[in-house]
Every structure is written in C-alpha cells, then in structure tokens.
C-alpha positions as CSV (number, residue, x, y, z in Angstrom):
1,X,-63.3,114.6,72.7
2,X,-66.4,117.5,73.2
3,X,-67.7,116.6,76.7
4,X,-66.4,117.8,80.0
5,X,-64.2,115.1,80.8
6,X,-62.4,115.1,77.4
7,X,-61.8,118.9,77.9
8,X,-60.5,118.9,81.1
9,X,-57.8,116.5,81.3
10,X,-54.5,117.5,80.6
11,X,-51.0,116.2,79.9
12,X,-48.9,117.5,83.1
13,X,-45.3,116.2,83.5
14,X,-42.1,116.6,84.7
15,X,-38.8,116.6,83.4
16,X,-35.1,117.1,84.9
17,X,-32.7,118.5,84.0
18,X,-33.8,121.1,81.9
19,X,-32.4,122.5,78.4
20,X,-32.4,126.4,79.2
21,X,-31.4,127.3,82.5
22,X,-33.5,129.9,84.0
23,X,-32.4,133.0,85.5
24,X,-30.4,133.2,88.5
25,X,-32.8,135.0,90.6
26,X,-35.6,133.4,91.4
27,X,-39.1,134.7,91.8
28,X,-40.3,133.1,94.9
29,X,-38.9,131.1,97.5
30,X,-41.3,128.2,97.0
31,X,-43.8,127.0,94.5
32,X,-46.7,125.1,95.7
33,X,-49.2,122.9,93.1
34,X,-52.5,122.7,94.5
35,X,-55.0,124.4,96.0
36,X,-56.8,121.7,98.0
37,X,-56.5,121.5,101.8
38,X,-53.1,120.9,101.9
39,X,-51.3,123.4,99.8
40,X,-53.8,125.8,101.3
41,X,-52.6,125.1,104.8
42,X,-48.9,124.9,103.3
43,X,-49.3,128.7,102.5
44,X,-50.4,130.1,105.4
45,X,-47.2,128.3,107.2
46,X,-44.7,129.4,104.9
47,X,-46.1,132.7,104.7
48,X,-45.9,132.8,108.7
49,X,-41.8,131.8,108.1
50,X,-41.5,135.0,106.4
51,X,-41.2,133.2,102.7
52,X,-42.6,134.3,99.3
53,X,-45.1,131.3,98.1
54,X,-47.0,131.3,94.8
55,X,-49.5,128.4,95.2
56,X,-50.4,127.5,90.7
57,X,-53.9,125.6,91.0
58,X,-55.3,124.4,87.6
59,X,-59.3,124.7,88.8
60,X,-60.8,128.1,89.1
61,X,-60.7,128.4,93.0
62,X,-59.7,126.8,96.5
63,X,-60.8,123.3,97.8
64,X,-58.9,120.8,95.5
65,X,-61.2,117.4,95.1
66,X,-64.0,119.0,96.9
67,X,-63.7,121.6,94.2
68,X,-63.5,118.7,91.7
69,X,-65.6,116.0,93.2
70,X,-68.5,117.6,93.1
71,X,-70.9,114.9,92.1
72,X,-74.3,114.5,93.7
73,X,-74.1,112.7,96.5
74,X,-70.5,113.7,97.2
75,X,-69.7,114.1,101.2
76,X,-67.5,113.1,103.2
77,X,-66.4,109.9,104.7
78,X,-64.5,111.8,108.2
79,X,-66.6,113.4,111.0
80,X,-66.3,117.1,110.2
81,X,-64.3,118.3,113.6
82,X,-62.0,116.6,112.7
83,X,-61.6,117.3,108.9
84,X,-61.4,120.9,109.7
85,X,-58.1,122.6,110.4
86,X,-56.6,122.7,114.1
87,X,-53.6,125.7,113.5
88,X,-56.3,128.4,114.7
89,X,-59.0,128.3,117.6
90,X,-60.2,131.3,116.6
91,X,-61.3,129.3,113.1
92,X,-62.3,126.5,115.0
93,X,-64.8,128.2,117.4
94,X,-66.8,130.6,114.5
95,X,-67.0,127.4,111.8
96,X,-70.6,125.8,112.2
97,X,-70.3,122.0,110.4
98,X,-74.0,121.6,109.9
99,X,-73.9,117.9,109.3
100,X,-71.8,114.7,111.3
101,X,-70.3,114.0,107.8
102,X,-70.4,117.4,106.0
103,X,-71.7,117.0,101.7
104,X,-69.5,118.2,99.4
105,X,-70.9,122.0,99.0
106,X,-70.6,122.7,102.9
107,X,-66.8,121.3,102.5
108,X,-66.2,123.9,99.4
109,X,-67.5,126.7,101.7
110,X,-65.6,125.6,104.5
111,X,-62.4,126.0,102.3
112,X,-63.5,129.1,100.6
113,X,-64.2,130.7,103.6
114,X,-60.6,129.7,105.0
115,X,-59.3,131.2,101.9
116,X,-61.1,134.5,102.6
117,X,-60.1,134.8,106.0
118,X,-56.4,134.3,105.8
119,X,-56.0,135.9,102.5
120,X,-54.7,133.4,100.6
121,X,-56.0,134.2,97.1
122,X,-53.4,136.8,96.7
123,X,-50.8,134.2,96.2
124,X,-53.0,132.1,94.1
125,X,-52.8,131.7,90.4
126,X,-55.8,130.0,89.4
127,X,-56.8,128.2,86.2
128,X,-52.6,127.5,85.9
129,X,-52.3,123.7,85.3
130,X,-48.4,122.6,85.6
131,X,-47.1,121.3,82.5
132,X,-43.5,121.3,83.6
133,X,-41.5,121.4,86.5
134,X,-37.4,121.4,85.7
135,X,-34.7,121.9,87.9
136,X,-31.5,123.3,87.2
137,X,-28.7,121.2,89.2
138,X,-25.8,123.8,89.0
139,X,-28.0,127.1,90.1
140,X,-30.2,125.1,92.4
141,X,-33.6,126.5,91.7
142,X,-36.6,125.2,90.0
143,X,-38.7,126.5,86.7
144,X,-42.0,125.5,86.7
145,X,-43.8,126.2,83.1
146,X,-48.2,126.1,83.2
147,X,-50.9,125.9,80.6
148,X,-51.6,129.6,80.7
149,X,-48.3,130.8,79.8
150,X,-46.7,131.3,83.6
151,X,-42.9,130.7,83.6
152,X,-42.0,131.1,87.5
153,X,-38.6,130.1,89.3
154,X,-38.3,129.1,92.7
155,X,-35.9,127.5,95.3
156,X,-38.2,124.9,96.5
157,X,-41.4,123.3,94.3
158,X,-44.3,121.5,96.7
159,X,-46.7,119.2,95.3
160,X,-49.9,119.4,97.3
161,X,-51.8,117.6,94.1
162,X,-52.8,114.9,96.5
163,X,-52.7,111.0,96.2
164,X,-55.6,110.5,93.8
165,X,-55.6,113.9,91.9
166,X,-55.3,111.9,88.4
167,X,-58.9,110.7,87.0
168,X,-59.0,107.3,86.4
169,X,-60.3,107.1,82.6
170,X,-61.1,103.3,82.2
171,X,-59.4,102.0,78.5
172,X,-62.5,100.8,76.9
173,X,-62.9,99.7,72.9
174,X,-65.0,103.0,71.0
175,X,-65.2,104.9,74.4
176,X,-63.9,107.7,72.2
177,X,-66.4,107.4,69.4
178,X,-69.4,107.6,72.1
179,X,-71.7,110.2,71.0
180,X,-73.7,110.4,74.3
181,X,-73.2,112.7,77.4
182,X,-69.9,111.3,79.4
183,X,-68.9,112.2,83.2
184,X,-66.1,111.7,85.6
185,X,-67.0,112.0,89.4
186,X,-63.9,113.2,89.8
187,X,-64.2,115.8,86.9
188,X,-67.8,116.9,87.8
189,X,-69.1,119.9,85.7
190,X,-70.2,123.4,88.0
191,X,-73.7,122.7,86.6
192,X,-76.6,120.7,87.1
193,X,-76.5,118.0,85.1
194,X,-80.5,116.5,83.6
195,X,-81.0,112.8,83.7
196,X,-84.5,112.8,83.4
197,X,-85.7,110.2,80.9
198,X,-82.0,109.2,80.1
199,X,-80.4,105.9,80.1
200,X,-77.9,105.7,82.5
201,X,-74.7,103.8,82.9
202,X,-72.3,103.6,86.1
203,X,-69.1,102.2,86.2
204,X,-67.7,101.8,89.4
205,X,-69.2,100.9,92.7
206,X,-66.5,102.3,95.0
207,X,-67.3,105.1,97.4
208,X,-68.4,107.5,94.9
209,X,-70.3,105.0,93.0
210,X,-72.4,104.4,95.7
211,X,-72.9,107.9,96.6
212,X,-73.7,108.9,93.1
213,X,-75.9,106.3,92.1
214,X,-79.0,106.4,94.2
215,X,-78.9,110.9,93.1
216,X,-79.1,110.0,89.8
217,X,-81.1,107.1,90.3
218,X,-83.6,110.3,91.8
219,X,-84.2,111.5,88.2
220,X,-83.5,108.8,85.7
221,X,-84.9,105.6,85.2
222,X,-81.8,102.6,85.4
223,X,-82.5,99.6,84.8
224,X,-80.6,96.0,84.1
225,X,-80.5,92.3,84.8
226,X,-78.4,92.3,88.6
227,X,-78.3,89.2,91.3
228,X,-80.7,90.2,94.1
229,X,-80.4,88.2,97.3
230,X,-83.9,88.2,99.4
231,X,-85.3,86.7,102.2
232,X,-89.0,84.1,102.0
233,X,-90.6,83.9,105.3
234,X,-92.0,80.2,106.0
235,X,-95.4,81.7,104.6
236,X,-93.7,82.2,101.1
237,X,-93.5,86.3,101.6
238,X,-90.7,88.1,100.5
239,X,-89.3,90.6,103.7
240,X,-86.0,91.3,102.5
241,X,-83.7,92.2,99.2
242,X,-80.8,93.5,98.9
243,X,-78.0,93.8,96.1
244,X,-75.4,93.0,97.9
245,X,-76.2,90.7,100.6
246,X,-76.2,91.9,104.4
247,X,-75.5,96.0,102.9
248,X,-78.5,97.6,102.3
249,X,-78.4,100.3,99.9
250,X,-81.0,102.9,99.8
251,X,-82.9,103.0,96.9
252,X,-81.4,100.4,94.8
253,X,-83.0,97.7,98.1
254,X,-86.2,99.0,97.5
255,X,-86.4,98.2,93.9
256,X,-84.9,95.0,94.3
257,X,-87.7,94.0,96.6
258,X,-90.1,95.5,94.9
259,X,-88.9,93.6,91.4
260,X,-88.8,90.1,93.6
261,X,-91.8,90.4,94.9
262,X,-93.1,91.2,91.4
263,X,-91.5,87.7,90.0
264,X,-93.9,85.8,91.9
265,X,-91.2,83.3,93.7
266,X,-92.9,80.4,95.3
267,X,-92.0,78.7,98.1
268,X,-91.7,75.4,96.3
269,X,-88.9,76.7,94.2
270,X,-86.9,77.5,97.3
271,X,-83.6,75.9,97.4
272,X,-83.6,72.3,99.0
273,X,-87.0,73.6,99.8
274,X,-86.5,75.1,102.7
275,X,-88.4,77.8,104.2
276,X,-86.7,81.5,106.2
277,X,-83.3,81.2,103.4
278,X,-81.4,83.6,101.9
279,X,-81.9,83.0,97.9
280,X,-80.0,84.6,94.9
281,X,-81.7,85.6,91.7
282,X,-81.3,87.1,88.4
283,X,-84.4,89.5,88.6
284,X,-84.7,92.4,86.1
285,X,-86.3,95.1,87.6
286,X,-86.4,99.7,86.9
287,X,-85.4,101.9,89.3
288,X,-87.5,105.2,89.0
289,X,-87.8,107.9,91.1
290,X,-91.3,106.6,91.7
C-alpha cells in the first residue's frame, strides 16, 4: 500500500503476561496513550498529584481526532463552550471560540494552545505508536514497547485512545490493487488535497460523509444515477428536490433540482395523477462547482 492511508495504519496490540520481565524500577508512575483531549487533560491532573506521567501519542502533535480528522468540512457537532475544558477559569475567560460549532482547525488550535500553556509537551513523546503493552503480574508494573524504539515501565498504563480511534477500512474485493488516490477521513493527510477534474467516490454518508462531500463536491465534478424526491406544483413546476426526502443537503439539493427540472417531468406522469406530491426518481445528474 503507497497512499496515505496504507502508510499510516499500524498493527498496535496488547499482550499479558509478558516473556521478559522488565526491571524492577519503573520509569514513571503512569503511562498515558493519547494525546487527544482526554489524555491531555489526564496529564495536567496527575501532574497536579505530584506523579511522573509520560503521555506516547503516535501523530506528530496534540489534539487526537481533531489532529486526525482533519478532512474538509470537519467541525464539530457540540456547541464550543461547552467542548472546551472547565478545570481553569482563567483558560476559559482568554479562549475566543469564533464559531457556535467550532471547524476542525479552530479545535486543533484550541488544543495546541492548551498544550502550550500548561506545558505539556514536555511529557509528550510524539510520533510513538504503542505496539505493546505487557504487564508483569509478580513485580506489578507495566512495559509498554512503541514503533520508534521506546521501551518505558510504569506502575499504571492509561488508554486515552478514545472510542473510535481505529479507522474503519471497509473489506472490499481489489481495494488493494486500486491504483488511484485513496483517503480516510479519519486518516486525513496535513496537505491540501486537488480534486479538480477528478472522479470522485464516497463511501459513507455518516456525519463525516456529509461534511465532506459537499467540500469536495466544491472542486470536483461527482456524478451518478441517485433517487431524488421533488415536489410539482399543480402548474406542473418543480419547487423542491431533495436526496433524502424532508433533509436538505446543501449543494447536493441544488443539483438535484436542477437535474429534475432538466428531465422535463410532466404533470401527466405524476403518480395517480395527482397534482402538489412528493415523487421519487432515478435522475442522473453532475454536481460541479458551477
């Protein structure tokens, strides 16, 4: 596998007990995995309990899937006061959230700049991926093994890797013979990506599908055969369309009423020929960024 994707996925695991007990000292008190939100905040709190923490984050800096999902389109689904932290005021009261529901590079600051202010980098390793995590049951303490060569003992190993941490790679026939450009949302590259004059494809319509699509959509042209539901006035003119009937999605609504309207549907050809209905179509029709 050449594309981003393919390089970045990685074969963590864990075993118990392990073959070759580790020494009897251990390095740190705790070992946290992840650098999102959570291990971030986890941190600071041990930290403030007078414990030695070593937080081993396999990205290259702070913010966990904000630092991942960085997709166009990407933002957040929770008012920002209330996806910000609440252990300082003082944090509180000098953070300006620009937006209701903040996009992912305003999220990325906000965690970068929480990183900065409580000095937390110092007890970061990054680019670190966990491969191993053992625990010896006679000396009590853990060894945790990463990708860049790190062998670190600890009495207590914290998994902030979050619920949904593992991309989803869908098992599909010749996926890995695809010569073309492939992406995960969830592995996003830290570059632009061009879709100009490419053919697109999208699987997935769940909340990042839907973010993501109408971006690209922006720059390349995506078309297909989809079931459009639209609404014919009693004069025969079509007022409505939408994908999905009753959600209107940006962008992908106005080419579907623009493709209906295009098919020339009569009023004759309405179902029990009534007028004012709701009718569902096969229409073909090109989204552009025209």
């Amino acid at each position: 596998m050449s594309n981003d994707v393919r390089k970045t996925l990685g074969n963590s695991k864990m075993v118990s007990p392990i073959s070759t007990p580790p020494n009897s000292v251990y390095d740190v008190d705790a070992v946290i995995v992840g650098a999102g939100f959570a291990g971030m905040y986890m941190l600071y709190r041990l930290r403030n309990q007078g414990l030695t923490v070593q937080i081993l984050e396999a990205g290259d800096a702070v913010g966990g899937t904000w630092y991942w999902n960085r997709y166009p389109g990407a933002r957040c689904d929770t008012e920002s006061m209330f996806y910000s932290y609440q252990f300082s005021n003082d944090l509180q009261q000098e953070w300006e959230w620009t937006e209701r529901y903040p996009r992912q590079p305003e999220i990325l600051r906000y965690a970068n700049h929480v990183a900065d202010r409580f000095d937390l980098r110092r007890d970061i390793i990054f680019g670190a991926r966990v491969i191993s995590a053992k625990w010896h049951e006679k000396k009590q303490i853990w060894h945790i093994a990463t990708s860049t060569h790190n062998q670190i003992s600890a009495q207590f190993c914290i998994m902030a890797t979050g619920c949904l941490s593992s991309p989803n790679i869908p098992d599909i026939s010749g996926l890995n013979e695809f010569e073309g450009e492939m992406f995960h949302t969830g592995l996003w590259p830290d570059r632009h990506v061009d879709f100009s004059n490419k053919s697109v494809a999208i699987l997935g319509t769940g909340s990042s599908g839907i973010q993501v699509i109408p971006e690209i959509a922006k720059e390349a042209g995506i078309e297909g055969v989809v079931y459009i539901q639209f609404f014919i006035d009693e004069k025969g003119n079509v007022t409505e369309a939408y994908v999905q009937k009753g959600v209107p999605n940006t962008g992908l609504d106005e080419a579907a009423l623009s493709a209906v309207k295009k098919s020339k549907w009569k009023p004759a050809q309405q179902r029990d020929k009534k007028v004012g209905v709701w009718q569902t179509v096969p229409v073909k029709f090109e989204l552009t960024s025209n």
